[in-house]
N, C-alpha and C positions, 0 to 999 in steps of 0.2 A: 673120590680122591681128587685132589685139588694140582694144579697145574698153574706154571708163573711163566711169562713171558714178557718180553720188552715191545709193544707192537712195531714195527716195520714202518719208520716216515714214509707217506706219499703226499706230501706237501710239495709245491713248486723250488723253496726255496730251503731245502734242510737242515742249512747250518745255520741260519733261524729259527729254526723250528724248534720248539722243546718236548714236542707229544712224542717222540721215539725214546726219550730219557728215562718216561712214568715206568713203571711196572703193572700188569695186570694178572688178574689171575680168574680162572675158569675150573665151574666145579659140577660135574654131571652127576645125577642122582636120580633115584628111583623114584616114584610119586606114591606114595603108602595108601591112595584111596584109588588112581586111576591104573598103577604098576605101569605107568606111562615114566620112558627117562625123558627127563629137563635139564637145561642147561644153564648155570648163573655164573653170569659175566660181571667184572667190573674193573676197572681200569685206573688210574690217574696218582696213582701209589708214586712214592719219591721213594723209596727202597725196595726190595724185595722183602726185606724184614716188615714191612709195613703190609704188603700184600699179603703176608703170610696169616698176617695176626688177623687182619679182615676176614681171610677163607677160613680161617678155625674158628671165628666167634660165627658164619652163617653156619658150618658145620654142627658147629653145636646147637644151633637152631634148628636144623633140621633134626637131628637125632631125640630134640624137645620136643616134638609133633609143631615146630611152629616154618612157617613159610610166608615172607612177603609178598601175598598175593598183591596184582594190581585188581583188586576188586574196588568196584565204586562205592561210595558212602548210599547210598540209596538202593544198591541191589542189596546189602546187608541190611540194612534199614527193614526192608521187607522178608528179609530171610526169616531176621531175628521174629516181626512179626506175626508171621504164618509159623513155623516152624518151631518158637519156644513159646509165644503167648497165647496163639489160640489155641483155646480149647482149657489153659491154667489159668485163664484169670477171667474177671466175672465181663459180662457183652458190653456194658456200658463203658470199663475201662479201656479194653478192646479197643470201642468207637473212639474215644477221646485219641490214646495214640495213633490211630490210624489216621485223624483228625491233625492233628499238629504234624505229621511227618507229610501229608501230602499239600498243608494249606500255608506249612510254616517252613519246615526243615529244607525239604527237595527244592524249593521254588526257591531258595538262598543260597542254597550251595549248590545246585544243578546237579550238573556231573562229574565233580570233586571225586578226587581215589579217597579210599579208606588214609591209606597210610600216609596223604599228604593231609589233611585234616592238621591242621595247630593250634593251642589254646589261646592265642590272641586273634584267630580266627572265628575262633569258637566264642570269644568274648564278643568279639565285634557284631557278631551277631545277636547276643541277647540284647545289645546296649542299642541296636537297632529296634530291637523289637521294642523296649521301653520306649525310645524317642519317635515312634509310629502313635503309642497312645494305649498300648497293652498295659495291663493294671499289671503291677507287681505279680499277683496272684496268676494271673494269664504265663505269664512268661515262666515264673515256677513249673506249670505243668507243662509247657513245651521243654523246661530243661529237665526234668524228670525223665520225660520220654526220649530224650535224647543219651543225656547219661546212663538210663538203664540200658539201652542196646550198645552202650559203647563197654560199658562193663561186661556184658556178654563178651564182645570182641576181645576184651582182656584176656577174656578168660578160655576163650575158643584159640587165643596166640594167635588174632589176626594182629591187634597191634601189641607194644611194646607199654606203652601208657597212654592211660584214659586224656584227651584233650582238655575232657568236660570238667575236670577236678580241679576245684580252688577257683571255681567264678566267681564273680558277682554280681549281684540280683540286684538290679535297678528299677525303678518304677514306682508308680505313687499305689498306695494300700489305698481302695478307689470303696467311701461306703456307700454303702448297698443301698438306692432309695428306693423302699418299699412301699408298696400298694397296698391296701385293704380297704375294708368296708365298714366304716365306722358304725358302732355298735347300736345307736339312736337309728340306723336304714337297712337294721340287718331285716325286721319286721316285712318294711314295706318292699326287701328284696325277693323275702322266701314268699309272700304275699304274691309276688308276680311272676315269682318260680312255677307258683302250683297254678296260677289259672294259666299258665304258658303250657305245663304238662307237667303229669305228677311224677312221672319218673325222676326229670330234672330235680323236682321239688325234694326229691328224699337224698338223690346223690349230692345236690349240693349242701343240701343242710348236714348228710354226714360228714362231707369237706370242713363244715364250719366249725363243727361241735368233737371234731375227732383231729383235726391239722396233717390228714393224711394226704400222700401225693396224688393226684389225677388216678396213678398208673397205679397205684398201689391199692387203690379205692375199685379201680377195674378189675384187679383179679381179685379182689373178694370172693371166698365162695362160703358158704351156709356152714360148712366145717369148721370156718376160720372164725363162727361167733359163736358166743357163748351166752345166750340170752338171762339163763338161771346165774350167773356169774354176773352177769353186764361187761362181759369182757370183749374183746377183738383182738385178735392173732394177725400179727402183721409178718408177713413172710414170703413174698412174692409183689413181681410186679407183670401188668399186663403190656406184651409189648404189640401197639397198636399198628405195627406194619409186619406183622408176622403172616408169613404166607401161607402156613397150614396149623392147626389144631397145635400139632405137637411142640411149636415153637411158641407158642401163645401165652402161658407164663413163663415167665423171667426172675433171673434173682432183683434181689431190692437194690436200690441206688449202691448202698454201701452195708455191711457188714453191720455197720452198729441201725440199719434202719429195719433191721430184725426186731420186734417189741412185740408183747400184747401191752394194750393201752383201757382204762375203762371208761363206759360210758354212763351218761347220764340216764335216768327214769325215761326221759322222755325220748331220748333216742330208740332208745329200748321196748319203750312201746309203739314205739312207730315202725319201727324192724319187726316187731311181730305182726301187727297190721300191713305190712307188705309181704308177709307171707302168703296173707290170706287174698291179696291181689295177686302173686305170682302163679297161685294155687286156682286162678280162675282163669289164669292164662295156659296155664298148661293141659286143665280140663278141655277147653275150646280147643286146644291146637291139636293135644293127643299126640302123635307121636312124632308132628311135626314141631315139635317145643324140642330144645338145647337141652335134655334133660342130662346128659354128661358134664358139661359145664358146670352146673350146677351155680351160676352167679348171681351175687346178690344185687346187682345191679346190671342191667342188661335191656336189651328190646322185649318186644312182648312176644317175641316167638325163643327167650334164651341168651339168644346171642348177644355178643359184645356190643355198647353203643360206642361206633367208628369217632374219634379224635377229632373229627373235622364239624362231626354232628353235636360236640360238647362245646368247641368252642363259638360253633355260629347261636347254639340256643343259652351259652353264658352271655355272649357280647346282645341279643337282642333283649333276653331277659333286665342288664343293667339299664338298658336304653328305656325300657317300658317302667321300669323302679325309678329313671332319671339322676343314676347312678354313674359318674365320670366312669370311661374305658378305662379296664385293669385286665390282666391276664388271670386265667382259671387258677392260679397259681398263688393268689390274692388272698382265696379261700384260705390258705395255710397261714398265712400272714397274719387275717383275721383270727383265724385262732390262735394262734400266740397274743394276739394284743391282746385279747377277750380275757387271755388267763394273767397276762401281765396288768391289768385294771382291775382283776380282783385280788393283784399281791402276793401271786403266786412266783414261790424261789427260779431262778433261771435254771439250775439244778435241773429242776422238775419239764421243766419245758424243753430242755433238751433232748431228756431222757422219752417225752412224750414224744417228742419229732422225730428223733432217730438222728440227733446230731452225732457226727466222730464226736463231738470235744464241747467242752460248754463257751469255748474261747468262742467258737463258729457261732451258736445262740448271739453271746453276749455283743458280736461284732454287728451283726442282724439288728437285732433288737437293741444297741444300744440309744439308740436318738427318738424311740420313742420311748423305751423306760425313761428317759432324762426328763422327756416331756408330761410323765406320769407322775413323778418324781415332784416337779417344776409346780403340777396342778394341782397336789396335795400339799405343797408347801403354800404357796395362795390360800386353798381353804382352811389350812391350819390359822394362814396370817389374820384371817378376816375373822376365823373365831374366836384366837386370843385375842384381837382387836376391841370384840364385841364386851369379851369378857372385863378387861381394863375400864370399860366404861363403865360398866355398871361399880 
């Protein structure tokens, strides 16, 4: 029940004064999660009819399940977090929100209330992050992260309306310059793969011949291939800082990077010649071998080869081939070009990588398709050339 009053001047000078004139009104209510009464005040009314219509529209707020908390933008941030994402949505999207709300969001609006949040604040912030040097694409998934917890808030009646609705997205679409290993030194790379060690030698050439990720290549297990088929089941990723067994696969980057993919003869016969090397490690070690794991790619007692031990035996392996510094990451790159120089649809290569969309392919690869593209149109020029002469 709501209550109106004129406050009482305590001003030095009162027929100056105009704060005894306002009307205020005060409305005590029950708390429906703690059964705690609260008291909401607010003052500065030019009528009582004006104070009135205030205390019934927060009445009807509360009777809404809704309440102006002064809660901060940053302890919801992490509400919504812990509380609606973990656990619904896959580890890696997880990390990336967790990622933009502690490296991008908090660090800008500090300790900002929820309900003082406004969308030319909220704007000034994206248009900061584009003039910092955030690719377009960068600043998308901080406002992603941001508008999805705020549409929570919507919807949980902490605010009133979304701040983050109707922005807009500035910043340069930044293309992607990619690495690989031109296909004339793939020879003398896997060549210094195998006398560096044969392990490396098979995991990177599956990299090459297959364009799968690092992580995706690590939780391989013997289940996931299909030799009489020539096929590989792609459906997990290994995450390389899991602290026990049971966290150790992971789902895959993204939903569309679920695929079986095939392989060639020759990978085919080499997977089964590393059975018969896996097969002499587990005889030796007995029952000190990973025999649960079951991975196709691992140490010679099973286990996982550690993240740290693939990139220092890629970066020395390029060094011994005389091959410029690339990231293990390259390998993927490589094969996509490998299939894009034999003419193969972007369609297909998509579909082989586990892209969402063929836009994401084509944006990737598109300045070296042009360059493919560019090279066949030369040797087309040079053979019609040829031909006109004679």
């Amino acid at each position: 029940m709501a209550s109106f009053r004129r406050p009482t001047c305590t001003c030095e000078n009162p027929k100056k004064c105009k704060c005894g004139s306002k009307w205020e009104y005060r409305i005590r209510y029950r708390d429906p999660f703690t059964q705690k009464f609260k008291e909401k005040s607010q003052r500065g009314f030019s009528t009582k009819k004006e104070a009135q219509l205030a205390a019934s529209e927060f009445e009807k707020k509360i009777m809404e399940g809704f309440e102006q908390e002064d809660i901060k933008l940053a302890d919801f941030l992490y509400t919504w977090l812990n509380e609606y994402k973990q656990g619904t949505i896959r580890k890696n999207t997880y990390t990336l929100h967790q990622r933009n709300i502690d490296n991008q969001i908090i660090p800008y609006f500090k300790n900002i209330y929820l309900k003082d949040l406004k969308p030319i604040m909220y704007q000034k912030f994206l248009n900061e992050l584009s003039e910092k040097g955030y690719s377009k694409r960068t600043v998308e998934m901080v406002h992603t992260t941001m508008n999805n917890a705020l549409n929570k808030a919507l919807t949980l009646d902490k605010i009133t309306k979304n701040p983050c609705s109707g922005v807009t997205i500035k910043g340069q679409v930044k293309v992607q310059k990619i690495k690989f290993i031109e296909s004339s030194s793939i020879p003398r790379f896997l060549q210094a793969a195998y006398h560096y060690d044969y392990i490396y030698w098979i995991y990177f050439k599956l990299l090459i011949e297959t364009g799968m990720r690092k992580g995706e290549a690590a939780a391989l297990q013997w289940t996931d291939i299909d030799l009489k088929q020539k096929s590989i089941s792609i459906n997990k990723t290994l995450d390389f800082s899991a602290k026990n067994q049971n966290e150790l696969f992971g789902d895959t980057k993204t939903y569309h990077s679920i695929r079986t993919i095939r392989i060639s003869n020759t990978l085919t016969n080499d997977l089964k010649n590393h059975i018969k090397f896996q097969n002499q490690n587990k005889l030796a070690l007995n029952d000190l071998y990973q025999h649960d794991l079951n991975l196709v790619l691992c140490k010679k007692d099973g286990n996982f080869i550690p993240k740290s031990s693939l990139f220092n035996a890629f970066s020395r392996i390029l060094n011994r081939a005389e091959i410029p510094a690339m990231p293990i990451h390259s390998l993927r790159h490589t094969h996509a070009v490998l299939l894009l120089e034999t003419g193969t649809e972007m369609k297909y290569i998509q579909e082989r990588l586990g892209h969402g969309s063929i836009q994401i392919t084509s944006d990737v690869y598109a300045h070296i398709s042009k360059k493919i593209e560019a090279d066949s149109m030369g040797k087309f020029e040079n053979y019609i050339s040829q031909i006109y002469e004679k």
